[in-house]
mmCIF file of the N, C-alpha and C atoms, coordinates in Angstrom:
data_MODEL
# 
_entry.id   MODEL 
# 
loop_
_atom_site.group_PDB 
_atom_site.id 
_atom_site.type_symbol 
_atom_site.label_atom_id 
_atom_site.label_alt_id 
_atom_site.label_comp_id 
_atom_site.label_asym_id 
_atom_site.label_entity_id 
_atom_site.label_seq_id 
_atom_site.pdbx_PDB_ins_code 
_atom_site.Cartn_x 
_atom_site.Cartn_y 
_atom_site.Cartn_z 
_atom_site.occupancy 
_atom_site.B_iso_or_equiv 
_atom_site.pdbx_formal_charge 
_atom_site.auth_seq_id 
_atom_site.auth_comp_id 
_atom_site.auth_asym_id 
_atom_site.auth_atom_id 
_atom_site.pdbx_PDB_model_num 
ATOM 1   N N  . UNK A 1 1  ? 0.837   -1.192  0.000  1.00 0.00 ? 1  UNK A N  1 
ATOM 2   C CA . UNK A 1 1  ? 0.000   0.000   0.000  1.00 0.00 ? 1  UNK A CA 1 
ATOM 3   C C  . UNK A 1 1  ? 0.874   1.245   0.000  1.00 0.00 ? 1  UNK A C  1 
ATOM 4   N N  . UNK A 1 2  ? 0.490   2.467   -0.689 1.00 0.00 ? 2  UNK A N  1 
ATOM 5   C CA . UNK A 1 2  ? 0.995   3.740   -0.650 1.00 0.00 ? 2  UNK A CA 1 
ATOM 6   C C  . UNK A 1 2  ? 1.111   4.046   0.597  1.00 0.00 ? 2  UNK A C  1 
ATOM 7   N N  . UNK A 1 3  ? 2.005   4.875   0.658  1.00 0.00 ? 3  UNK A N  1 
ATOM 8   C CA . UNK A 1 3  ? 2.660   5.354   2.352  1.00 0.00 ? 3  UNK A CA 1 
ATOM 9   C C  . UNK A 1 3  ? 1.325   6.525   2.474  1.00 0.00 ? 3  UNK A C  1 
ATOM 10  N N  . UNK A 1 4  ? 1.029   6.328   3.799  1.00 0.00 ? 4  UNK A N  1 
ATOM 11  C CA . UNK A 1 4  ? -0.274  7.233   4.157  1.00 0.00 ? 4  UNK A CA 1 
ATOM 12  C C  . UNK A 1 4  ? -1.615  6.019   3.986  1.00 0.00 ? 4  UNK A C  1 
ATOM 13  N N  . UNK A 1 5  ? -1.870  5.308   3.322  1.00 0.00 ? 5  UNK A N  1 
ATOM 14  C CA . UNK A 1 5  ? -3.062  4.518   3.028  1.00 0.00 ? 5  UNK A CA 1 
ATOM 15  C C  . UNK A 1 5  ? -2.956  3.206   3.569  1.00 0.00 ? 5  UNK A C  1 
ATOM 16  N N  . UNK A 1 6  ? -2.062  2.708   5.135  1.00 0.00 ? 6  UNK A N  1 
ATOM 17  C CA . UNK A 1 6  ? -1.969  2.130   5.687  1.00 0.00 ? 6  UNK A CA 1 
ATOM 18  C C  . UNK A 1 6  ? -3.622  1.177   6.135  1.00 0.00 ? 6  UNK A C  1 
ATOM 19  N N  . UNK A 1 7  ? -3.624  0.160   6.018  1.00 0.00 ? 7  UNK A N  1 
ATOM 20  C CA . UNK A 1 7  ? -4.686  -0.533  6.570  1.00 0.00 ? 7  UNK A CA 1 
ATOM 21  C C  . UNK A 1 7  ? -4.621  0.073   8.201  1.00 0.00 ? 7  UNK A C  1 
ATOM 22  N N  . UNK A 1 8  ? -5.611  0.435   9.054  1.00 0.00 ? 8  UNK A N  1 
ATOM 23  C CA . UNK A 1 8  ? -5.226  0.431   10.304 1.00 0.00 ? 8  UNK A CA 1 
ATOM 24  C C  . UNK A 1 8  ? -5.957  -0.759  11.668 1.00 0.00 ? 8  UNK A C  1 
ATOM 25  N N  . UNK A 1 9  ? -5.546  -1.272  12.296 1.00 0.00 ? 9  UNK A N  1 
ATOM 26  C CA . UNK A 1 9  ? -5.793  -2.302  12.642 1.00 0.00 ? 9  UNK A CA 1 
ATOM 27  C C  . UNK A 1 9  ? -6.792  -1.660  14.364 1.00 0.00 ? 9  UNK A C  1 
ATOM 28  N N  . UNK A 1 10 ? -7.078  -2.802  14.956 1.00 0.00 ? 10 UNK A N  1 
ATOM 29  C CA . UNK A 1 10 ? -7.329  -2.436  16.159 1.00 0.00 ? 10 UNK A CA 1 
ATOM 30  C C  . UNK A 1 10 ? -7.457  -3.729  16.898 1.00 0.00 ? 10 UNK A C  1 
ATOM 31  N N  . UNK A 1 11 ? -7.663  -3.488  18.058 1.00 0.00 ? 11 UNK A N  1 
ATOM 32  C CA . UNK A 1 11 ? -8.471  -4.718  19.058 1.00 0.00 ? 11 UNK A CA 1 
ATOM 33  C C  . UNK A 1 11 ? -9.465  -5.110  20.009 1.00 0.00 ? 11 UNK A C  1 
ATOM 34  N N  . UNK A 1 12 ? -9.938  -6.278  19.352 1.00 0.00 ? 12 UNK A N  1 
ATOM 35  C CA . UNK A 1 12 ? -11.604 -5.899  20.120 1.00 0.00 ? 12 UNK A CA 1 
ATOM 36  C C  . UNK A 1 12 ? -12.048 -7.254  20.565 1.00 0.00 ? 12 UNK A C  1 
ATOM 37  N N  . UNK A 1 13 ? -12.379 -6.783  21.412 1.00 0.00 ? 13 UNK A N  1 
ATOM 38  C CA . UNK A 1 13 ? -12.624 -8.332  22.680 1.00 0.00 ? 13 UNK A CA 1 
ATOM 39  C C  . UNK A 1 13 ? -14.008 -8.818  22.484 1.00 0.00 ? 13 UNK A C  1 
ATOM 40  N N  . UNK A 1 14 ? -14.819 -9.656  21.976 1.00 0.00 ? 14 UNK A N  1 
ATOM 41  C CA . UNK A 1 14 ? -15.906 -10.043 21.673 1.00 0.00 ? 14 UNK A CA 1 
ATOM 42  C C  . UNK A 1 14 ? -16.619 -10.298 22.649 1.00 0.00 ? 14 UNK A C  1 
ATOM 43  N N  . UNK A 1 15 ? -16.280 -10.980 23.777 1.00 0.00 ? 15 UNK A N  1 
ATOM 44  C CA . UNK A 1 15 ? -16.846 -11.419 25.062 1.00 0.00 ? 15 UNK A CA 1 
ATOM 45  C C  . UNK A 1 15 ? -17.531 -10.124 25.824 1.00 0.00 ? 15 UNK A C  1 
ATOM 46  N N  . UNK A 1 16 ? -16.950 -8.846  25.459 1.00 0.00 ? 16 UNK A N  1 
ATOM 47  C CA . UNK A 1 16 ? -17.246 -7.636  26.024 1.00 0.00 ? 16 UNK A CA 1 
ATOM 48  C C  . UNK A 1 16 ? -17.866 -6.976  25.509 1.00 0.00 ? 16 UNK A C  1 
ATOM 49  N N  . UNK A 1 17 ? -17.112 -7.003  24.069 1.00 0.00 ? 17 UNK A N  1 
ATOM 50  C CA . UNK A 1 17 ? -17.803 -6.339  23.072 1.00 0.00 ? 17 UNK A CA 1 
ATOM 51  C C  . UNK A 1 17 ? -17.324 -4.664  23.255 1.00 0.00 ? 17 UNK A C  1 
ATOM 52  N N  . UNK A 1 18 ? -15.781 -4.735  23.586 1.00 0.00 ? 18 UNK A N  1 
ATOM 53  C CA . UNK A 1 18 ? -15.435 -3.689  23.626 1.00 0.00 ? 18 UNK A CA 1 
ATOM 54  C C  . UNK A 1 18 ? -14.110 -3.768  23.170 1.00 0.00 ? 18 UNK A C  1 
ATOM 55  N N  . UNK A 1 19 ? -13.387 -2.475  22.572 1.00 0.00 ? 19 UNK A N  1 
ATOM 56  C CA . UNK A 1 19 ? -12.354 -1.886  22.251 1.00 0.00 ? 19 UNK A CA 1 
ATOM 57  C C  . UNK A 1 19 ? -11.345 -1.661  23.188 1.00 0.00 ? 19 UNK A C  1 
ATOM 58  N N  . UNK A 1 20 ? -9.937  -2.109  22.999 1.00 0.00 ? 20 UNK A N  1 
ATOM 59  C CA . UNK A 1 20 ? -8.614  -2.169  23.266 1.00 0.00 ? 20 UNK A CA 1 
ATOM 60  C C  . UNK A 1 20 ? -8.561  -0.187  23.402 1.00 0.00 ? 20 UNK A C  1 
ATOM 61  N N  . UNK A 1 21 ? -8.069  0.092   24.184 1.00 0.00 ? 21 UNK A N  1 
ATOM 62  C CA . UNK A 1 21 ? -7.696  1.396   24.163 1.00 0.00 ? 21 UNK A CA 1 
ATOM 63  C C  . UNK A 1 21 ? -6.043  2.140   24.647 1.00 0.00 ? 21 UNK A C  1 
ATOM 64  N N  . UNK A 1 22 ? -5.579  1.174   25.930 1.00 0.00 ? 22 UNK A N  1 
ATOM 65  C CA . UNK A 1 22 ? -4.067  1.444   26.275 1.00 0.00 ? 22 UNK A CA 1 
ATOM 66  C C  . UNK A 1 22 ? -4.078  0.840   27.612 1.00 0.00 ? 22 UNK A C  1 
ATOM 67  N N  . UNK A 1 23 ? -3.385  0.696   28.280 1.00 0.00 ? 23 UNK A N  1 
ATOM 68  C CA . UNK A 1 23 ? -2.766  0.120   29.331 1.00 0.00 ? 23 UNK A CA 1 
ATOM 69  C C  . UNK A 1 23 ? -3.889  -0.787  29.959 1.00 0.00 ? 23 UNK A C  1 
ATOM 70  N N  . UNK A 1 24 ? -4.440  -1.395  29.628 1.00 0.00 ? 24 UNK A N  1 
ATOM 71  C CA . UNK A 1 24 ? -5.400  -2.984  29.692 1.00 0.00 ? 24 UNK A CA 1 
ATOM 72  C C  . UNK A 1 24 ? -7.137  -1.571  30.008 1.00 0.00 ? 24 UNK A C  1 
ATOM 73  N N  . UNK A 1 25 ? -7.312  -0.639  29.464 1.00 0.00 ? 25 UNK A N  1 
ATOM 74  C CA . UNK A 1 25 ? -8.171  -0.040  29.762 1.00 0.00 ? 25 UNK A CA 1 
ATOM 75  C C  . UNK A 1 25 ? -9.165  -0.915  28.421 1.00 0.00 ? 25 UNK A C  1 
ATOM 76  N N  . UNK A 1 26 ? -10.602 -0.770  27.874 1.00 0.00 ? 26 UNK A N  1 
ATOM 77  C CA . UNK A 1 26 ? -11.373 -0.990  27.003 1.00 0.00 ? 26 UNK A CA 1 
ATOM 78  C C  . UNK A 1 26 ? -12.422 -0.081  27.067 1.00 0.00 ? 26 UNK A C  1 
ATOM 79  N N  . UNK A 1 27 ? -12.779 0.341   26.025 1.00 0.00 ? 27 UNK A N  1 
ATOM 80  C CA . UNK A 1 27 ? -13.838 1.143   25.513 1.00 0.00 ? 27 UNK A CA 1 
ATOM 81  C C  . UNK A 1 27 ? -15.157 0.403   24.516 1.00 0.00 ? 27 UNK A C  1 
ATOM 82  N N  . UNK A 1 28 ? -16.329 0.860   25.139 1.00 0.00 ? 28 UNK A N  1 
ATOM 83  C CA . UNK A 1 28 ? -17.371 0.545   23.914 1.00 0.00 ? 28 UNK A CA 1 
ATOM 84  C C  . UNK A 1 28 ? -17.608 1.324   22.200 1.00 0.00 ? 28 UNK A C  1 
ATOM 85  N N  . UNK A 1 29 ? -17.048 2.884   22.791 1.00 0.00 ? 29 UNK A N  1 
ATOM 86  C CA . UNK A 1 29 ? -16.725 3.597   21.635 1.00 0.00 ? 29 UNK A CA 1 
ATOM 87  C C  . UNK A 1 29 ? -15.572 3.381   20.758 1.00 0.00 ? 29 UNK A C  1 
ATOM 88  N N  . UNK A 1 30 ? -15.453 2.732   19.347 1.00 0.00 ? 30 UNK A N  1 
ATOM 89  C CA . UNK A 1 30 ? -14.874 2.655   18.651 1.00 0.00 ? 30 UNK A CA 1 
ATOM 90  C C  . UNK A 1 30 ? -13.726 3.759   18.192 1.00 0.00 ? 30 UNK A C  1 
ATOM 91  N N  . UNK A 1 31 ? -14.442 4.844   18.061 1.00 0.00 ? 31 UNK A N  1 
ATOM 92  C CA . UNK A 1 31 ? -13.620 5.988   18.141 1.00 0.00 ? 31 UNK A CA 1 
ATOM 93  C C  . UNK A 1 31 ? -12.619 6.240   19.224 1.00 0.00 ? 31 UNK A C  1 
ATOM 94  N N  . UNK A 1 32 ? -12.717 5.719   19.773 1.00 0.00 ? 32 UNK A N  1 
ATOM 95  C CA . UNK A 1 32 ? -11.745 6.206   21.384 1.00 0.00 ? 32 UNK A CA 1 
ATOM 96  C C  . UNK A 1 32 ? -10.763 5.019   21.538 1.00 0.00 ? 32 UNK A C  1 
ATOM 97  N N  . UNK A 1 33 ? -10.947 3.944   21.023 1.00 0.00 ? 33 UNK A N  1 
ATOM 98  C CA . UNK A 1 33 ? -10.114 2.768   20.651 1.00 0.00 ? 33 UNK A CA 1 
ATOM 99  C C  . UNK A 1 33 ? -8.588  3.184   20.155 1.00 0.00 ? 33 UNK A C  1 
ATOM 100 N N  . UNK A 1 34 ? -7.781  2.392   20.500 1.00 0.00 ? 34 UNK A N  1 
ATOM 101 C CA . UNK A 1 34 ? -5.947  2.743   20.306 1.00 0.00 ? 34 UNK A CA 1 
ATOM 102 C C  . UNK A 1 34 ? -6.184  2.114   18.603 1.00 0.00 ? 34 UNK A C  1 
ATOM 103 N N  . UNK A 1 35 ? -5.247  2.506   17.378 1.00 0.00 ? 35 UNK A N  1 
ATOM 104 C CA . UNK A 1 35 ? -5.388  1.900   16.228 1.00 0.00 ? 35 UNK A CA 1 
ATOM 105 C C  . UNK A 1 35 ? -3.823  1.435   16.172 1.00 0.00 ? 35 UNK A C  1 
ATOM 106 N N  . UNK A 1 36 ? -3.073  0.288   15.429 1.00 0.00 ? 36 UNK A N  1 
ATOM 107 C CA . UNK A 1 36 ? -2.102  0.187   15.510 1.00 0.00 ? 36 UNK A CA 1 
ATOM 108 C C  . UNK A 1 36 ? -1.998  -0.460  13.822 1.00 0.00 ? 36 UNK A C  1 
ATOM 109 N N  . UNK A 1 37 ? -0.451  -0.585  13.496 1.00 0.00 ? 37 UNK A N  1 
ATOM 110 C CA . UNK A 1 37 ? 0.226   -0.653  12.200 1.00 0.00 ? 37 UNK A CA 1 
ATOM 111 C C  . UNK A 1 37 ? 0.465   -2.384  12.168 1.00 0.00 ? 37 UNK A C  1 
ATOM 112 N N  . UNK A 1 38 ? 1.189   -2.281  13.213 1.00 0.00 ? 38 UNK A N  1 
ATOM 113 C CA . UNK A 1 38 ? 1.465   -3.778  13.493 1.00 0.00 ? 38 UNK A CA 1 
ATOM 114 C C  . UNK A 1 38 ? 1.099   -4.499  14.047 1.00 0.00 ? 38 UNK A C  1 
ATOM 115 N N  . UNK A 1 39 ? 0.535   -5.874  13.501 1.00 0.00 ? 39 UNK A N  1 
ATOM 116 C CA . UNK A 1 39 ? -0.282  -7.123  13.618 1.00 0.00 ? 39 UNK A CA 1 
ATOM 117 C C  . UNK A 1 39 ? 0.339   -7.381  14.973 1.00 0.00 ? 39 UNK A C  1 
ATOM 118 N N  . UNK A 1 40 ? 1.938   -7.498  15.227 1.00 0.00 ? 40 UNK A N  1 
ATOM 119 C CA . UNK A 1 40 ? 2.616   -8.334  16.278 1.00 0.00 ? 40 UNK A CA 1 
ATOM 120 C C  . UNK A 1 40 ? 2.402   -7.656  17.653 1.00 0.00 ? 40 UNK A C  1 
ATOM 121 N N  . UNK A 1 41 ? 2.318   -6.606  17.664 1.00 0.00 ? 41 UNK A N  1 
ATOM 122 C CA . UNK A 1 41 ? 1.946   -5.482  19.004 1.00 0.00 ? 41 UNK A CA 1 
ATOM 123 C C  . UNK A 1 41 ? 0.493   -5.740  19.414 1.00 0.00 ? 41 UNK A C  1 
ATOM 124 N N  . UNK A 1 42 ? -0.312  -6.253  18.536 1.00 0.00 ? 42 UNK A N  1 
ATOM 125 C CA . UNK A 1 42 ? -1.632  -6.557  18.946 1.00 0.00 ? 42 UNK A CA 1 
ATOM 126 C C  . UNK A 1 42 ? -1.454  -7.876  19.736 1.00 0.00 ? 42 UNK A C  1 
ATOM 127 N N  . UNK A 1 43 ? -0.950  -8.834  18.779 1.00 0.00 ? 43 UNK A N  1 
ATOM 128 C CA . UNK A 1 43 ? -0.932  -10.538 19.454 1.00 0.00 ? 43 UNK A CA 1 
ATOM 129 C C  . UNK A 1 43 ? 0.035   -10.528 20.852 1.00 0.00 ? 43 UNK A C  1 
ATOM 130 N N  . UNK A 1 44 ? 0.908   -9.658  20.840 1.00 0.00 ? 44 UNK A N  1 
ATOM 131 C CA . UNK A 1 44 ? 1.485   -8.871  21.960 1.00 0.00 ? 44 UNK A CA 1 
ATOM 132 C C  . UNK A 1 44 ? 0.547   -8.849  23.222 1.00 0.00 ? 44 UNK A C  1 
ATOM 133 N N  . UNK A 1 45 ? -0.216  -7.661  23.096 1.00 0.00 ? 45 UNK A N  1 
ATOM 134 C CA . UNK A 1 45 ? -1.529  -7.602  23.705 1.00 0.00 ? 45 UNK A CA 1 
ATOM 135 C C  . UNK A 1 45 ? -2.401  -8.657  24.339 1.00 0.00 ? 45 UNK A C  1 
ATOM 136 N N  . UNK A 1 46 ? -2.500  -9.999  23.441 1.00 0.00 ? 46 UNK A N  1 
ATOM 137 C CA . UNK A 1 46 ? -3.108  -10.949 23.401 1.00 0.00 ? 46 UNK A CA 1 
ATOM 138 C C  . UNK A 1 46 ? -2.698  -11.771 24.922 1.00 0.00 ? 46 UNK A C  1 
ATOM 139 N N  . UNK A 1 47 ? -1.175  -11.571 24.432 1.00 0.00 ? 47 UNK A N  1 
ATOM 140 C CA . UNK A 1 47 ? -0.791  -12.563 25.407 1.00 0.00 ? 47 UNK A CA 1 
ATOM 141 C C  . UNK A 1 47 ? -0.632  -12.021 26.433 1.00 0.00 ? 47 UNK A C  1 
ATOM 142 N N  . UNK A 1 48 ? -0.301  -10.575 26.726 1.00 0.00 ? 48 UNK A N  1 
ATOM 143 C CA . UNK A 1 48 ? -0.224  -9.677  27.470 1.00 0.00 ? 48 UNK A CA 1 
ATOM 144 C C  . UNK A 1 48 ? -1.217  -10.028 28.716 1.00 0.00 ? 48 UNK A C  1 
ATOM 145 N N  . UNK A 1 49 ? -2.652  -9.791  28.256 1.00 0.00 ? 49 UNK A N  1 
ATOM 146 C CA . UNK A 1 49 ? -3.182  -9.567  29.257 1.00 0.00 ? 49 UNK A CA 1 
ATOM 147 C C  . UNK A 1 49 ? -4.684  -11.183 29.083 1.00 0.00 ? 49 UNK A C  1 
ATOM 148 N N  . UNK A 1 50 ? -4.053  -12.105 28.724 1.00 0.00 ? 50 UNK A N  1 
ATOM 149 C CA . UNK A 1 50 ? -4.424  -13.033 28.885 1.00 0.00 ? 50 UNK A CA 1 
ATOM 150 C C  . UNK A 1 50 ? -5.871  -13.277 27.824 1.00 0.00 ? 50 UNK A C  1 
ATOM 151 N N  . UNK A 1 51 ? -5.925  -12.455 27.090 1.00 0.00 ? 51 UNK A N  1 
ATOM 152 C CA . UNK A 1 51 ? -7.484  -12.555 26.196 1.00 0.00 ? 51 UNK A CA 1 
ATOM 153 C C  . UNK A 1 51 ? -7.639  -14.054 25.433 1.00 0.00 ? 51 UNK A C  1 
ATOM 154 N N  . UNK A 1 52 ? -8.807  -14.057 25.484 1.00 0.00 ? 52 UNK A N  1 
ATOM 155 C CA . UNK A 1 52 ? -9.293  -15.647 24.488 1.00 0.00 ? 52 UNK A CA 1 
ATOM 156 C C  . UNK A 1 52 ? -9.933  -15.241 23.773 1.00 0.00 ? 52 UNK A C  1 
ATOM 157 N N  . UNK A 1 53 ? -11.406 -14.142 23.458 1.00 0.00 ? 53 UNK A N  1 
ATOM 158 C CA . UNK A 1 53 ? -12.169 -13.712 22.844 1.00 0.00 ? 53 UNK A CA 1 
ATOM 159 C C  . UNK A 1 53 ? -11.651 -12.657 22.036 1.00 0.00 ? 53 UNK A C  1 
ATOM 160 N N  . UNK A 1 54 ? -10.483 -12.470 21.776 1.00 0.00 ? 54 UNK A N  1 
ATOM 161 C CA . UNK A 1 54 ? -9.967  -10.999 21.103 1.00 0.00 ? 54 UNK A CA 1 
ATOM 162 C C  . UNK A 1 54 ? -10.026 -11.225 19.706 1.00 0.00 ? 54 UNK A C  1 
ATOM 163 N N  . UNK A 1 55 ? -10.712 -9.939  18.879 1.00 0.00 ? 55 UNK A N  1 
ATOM 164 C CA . UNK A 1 55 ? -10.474 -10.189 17.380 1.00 0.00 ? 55 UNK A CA 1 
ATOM 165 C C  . UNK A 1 55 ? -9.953  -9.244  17.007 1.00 0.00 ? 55 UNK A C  1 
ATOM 166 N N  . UNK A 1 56 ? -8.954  -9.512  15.966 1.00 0.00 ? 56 UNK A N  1 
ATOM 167 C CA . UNK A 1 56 ? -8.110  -7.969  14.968 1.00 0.00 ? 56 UNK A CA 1 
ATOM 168 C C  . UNK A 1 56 ? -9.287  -7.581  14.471 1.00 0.00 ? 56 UNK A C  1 
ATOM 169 N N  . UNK A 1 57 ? -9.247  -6.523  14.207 1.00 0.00 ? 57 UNK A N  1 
ATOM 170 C CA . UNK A 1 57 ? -10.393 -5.522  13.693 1.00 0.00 ? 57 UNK A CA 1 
ATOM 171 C C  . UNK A 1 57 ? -9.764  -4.706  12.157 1.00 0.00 ? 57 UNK A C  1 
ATOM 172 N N  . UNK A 1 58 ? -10.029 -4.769  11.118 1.00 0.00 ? 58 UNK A N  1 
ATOM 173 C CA . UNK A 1 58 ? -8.736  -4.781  10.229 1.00 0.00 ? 58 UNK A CA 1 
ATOM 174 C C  . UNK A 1 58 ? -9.712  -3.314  9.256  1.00 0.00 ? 58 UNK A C  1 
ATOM 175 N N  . UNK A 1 59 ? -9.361  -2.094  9.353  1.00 0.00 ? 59 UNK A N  1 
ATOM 176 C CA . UNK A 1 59 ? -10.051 -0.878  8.762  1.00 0.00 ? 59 UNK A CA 1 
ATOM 177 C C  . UNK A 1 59 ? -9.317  -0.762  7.493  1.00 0.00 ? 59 UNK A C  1 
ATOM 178 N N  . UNK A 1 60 ? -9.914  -0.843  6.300  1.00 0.00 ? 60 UNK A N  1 
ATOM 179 C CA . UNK A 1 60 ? -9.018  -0.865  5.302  1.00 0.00 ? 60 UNK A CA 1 
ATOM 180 C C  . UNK A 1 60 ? -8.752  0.996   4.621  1.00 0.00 ? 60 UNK A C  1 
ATOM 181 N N  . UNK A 1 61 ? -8.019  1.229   3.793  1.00 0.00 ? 61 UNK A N  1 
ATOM 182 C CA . UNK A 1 61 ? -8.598  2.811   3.788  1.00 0.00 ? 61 UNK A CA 1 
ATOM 183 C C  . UNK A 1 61 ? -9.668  2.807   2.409  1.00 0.00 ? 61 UNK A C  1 
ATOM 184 N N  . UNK A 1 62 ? -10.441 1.922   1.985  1.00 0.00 ? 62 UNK A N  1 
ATOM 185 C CA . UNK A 1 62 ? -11.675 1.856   1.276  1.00 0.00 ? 62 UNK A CA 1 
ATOM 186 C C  . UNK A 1 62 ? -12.528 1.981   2.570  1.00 0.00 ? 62 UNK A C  1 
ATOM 187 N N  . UNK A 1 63 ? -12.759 1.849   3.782  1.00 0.00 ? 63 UNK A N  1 
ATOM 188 C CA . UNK A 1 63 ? -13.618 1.897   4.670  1.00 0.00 ? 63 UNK A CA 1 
ATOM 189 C C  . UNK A 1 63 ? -13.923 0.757   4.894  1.00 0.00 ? 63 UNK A C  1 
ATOM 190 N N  . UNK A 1 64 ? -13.648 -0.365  4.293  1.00 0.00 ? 64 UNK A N  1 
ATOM 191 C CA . UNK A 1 64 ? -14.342 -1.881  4.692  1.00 0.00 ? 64 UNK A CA 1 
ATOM 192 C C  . UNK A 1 64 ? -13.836 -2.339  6.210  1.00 0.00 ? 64 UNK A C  1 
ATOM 193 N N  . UNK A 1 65 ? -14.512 -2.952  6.438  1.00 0.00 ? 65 UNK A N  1 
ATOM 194 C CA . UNK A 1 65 ? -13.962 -3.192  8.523  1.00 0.00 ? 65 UNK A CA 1 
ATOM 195 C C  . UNK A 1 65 ? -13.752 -4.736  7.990  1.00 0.00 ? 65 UNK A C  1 
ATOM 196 N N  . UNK A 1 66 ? -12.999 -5.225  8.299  1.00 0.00 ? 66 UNK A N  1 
ATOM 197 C CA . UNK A 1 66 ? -13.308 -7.513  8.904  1.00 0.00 ? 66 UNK A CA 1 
ATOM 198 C C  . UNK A 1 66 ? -12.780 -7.192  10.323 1.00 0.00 ? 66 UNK A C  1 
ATOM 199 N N  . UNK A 1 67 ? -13.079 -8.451  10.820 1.00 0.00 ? 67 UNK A N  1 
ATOM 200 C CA . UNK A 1 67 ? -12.866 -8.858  12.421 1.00 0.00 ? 67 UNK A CA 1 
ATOM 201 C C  . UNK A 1 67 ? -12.342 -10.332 11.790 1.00 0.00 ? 67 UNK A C  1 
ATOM 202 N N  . UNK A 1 68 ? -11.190 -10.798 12.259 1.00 0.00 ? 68 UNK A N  1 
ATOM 203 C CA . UNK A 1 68 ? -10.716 -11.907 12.310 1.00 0.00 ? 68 UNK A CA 1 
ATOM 204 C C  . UNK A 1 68 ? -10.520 -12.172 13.542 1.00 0.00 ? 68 UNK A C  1 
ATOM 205 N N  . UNK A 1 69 ? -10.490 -13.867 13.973 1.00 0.00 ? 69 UNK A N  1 
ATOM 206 C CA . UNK A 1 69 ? -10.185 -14.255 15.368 1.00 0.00 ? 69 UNK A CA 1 
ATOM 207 C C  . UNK A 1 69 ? -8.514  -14.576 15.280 1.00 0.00 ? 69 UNK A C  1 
ATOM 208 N N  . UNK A 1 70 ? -7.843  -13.547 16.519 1.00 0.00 ? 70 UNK A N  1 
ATOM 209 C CA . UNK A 1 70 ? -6.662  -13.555 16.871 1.00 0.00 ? 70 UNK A CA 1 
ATOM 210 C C  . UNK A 1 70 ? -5.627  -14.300 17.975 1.00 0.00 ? 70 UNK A C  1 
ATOM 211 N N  . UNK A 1 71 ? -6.828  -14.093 19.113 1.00 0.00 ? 71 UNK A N  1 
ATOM 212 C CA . UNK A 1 71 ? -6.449  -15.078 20.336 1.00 0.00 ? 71 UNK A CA 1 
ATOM 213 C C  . UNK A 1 71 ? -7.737  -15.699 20.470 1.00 0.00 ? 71 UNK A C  1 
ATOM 214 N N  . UNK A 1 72 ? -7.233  -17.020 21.295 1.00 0.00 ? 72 UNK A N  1 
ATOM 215 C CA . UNK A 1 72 ? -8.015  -18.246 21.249 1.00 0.00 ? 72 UNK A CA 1 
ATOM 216 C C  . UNK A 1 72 ? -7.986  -19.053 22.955 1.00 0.00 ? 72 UNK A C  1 
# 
């Protein structure tokens, strides 16, 4: 992808149904959610703070959203 038109990623806990935001905090507002570049800082996260229900949240810059399952 062109520099600037980065896919931007996020993380979102299904069980909660809420958004990754910074230091093990979560949000229901999407907007207020942390966005990150790299896949590995998320699975990071994963293991970090012990999640099973967590899905990458993958924002493309067409606007399309997927949710893939990340931790298990």
């Amino acid at each position: 992808m062109a520099k600037g038109h980065e896919a931007k990623h996020q993380l979102y806990d299904a069980a909660s149904g809420k958004f990754f935001v910074r230091n093990g905090e979560w949000t229901r507002d999407q907007s207020q959610a942390s966005s990150f570049s790299d896949v590995s800082a998320l699975v990071q996260l994963c293991l970090r703070y012990g999640l099973k229900d967590a899905q990458l949240l993958i924002r493309t810059p067409g606007g399309r959203r997927i949710r893939v399952p990340i931790c298990a």
